[in-house]
C-alpha positions in Angstrom: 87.8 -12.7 37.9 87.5 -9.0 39.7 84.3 -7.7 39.6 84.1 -4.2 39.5 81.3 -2.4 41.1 82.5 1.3 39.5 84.2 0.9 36.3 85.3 4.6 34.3 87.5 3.8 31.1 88.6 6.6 29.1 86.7 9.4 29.7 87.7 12.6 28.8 85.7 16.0 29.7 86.6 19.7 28.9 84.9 23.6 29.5 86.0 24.8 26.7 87.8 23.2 23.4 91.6 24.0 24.6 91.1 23.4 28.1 90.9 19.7 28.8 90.0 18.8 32.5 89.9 15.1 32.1 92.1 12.8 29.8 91.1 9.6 28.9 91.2 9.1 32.6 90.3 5.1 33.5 89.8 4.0 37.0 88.3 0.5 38.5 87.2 -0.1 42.1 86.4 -3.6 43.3 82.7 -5.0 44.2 83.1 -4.5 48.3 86.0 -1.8 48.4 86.7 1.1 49.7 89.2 3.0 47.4 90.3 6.5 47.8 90.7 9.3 44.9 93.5 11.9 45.7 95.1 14.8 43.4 95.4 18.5 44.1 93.2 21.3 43.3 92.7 21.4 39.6 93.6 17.7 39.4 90.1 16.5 38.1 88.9 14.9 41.7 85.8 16.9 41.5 85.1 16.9 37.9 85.5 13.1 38.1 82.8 12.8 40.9 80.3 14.5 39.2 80.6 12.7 35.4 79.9 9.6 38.1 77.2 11.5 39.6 75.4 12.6 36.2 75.6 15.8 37.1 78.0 16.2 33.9 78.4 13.9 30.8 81.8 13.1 29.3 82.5 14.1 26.1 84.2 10.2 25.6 84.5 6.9 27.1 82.1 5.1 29.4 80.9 4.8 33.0 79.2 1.6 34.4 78.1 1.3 38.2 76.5 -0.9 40.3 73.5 0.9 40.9 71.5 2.4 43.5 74.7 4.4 44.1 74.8 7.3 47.0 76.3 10.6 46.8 78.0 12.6 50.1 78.1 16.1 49.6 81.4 18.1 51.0 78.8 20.2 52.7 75.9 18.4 53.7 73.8 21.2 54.3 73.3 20.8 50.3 71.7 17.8 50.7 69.6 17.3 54.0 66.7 19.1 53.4 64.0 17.8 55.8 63.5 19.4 59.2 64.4 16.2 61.1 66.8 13.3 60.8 64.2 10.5 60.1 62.2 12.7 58.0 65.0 13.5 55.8 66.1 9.7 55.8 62.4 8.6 54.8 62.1 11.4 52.0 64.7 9.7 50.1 62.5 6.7 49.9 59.6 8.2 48.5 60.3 7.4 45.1 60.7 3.7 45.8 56.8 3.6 46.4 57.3 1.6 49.7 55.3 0.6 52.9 55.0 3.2 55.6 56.1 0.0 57.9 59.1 -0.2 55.2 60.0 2.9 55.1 60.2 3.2 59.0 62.4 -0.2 59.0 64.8 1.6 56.8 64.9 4.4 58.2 66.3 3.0 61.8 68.1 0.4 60.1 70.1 2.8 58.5 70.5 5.3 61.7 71.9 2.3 63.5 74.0 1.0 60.9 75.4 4.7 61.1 75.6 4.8 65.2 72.8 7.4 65.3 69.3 5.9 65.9 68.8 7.8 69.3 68.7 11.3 67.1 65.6 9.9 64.8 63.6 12.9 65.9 66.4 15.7 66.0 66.2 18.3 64.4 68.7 19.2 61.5 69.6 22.2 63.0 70.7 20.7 65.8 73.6 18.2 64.5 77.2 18.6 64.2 78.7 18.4 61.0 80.2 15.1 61.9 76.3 13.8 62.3 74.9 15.5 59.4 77.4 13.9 57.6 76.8 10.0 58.5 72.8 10.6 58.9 73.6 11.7 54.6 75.7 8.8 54.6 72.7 6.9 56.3 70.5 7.8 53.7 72.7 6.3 51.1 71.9 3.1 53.0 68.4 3.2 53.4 67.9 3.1 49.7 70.3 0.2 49.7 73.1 1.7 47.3 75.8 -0.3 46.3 78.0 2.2 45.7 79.0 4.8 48.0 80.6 8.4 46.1 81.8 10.8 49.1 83.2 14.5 47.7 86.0 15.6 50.2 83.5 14.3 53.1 85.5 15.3 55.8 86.9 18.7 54.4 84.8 20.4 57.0 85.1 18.9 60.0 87.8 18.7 63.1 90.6 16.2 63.0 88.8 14.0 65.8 85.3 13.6 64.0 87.7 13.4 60.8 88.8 10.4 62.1 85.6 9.0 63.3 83.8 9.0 60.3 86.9 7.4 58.0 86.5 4.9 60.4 83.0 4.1 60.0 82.9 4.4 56.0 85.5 1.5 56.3 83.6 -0.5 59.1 80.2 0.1 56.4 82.0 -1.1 53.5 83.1 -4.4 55.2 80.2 -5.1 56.8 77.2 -4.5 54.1 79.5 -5.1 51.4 79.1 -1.1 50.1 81.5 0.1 47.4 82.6 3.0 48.2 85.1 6.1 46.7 85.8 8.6 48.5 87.9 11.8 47.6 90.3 13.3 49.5 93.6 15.4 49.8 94.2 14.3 53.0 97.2 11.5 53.1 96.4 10.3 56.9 93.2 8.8 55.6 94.9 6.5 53.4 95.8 4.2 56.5 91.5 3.0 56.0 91.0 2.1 52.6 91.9 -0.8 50.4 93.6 0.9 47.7 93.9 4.4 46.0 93.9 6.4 43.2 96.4 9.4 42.0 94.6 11.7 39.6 97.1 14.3 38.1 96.8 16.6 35.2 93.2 14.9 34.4 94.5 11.4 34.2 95.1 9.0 36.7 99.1 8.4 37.5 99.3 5.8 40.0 96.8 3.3 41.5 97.3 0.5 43.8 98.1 -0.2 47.8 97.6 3.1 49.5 100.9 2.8 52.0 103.0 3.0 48.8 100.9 5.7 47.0 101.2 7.5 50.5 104.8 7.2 50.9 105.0 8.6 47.5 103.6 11.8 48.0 105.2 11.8 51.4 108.7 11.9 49.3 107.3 14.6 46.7 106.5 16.9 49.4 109.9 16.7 51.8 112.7 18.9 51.7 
């Protein structure tokens, strides 16, 4: 029997009465995945993320997670908001009540799982976008999530750190056993994750192995 560490079924989710942006839209990702969520501007992608998110509530159906989940910005200048890479690491642990001895293990656990525990004590300011995104995603980790959301994570950055961190979401998932969904529009990603979703018109429209979902698209879009 699957378990499934994000589990949305039926939800729908509107603005305004005649304006439906969601559907009764169901999706399932498997405990220790890493599933990708793809579907054109207006499709719902971003809607979707942040009824998982609680940012929004659906108007019908139900979400269950695996809790603690983590959340990747697009931008992550939205989210790092401490003057230095460990600082802003350890402030998402504050609530948890922990240990200062804790709280520094965590801290450079995470920043190695993540490649970067030589920039502990850079500054911010001083990062690529690449490396604000993975120390964000290296926050996620300190506070042990289980789930993983990432919004368009690399939508911002060059094709080679593009790359890079794909790569290193996938190499996280399989080796801490994260569940992770991350949204994209971008069909060269598909090649790293396990399976994906299509979300079109507020509903999800095809789901499964991403080399056929890809090919799919591939065929929709050529002359």
């Amino acid at each position: 029997m699957t378990n499934f560490a994000i589990n949305v079924q039926n939800i729908s989710f509107s603005w305004h009465e005649n304006a439906p942006v969601l559907k009764s839209c169901s999706l399932a990702v498997p405990e220790g995945e890493f599933w990708m969520l793809l579907g054109t501007n207006g499709s719902g992608k971003s809607t979707l993320l942040r009824l998982l998110t609680n940012l929004l509530i659906p108007q019908s159906g139900t979400i269950a997670m695996t809790p603690p989940v983590g959340f990747v910005f697009q931008n992550p200048d939205r989210q790092l908001v401490m003057p230095t890479v460990g600082a802003d690491i350890a402030f998402g642990l504050v609530s948890e009540n922990l240990p200062p001895l804790e709280v520094r293990y965590r801290v450079r656990e995470a920043l190695s799982a993540v490649n970067l525990l030589e920039l502990e004590r850079r500054p911010i300011y001083a990062l690529s976008g690449g490396q604000k995104q993975r120390i964000a995603i290296a926050g996620a980790i300190a506070r042990h999530c289980s789930v993983l959301l990432l919004d368009e994570p690399t939508a911002l950055l060059d094709p080679d750190t593009q790359g890079e961190l794909v790569i290193q979401v996938q190499n996280l998932v399989k080796s801490r056993g994260i569940t992770a969904l991350w949204v994209t529009h971008r069909l060269e990603e598909l090649n790293y994750c396990d399976g994906a979703f299509l979300l079109e018109g507020g509903q999800v429209v095809a789901q499964g192995d991403p080399q056929q979902l890809k090919a799919r698209l591939l065929a929709k879009t050529s002359p």
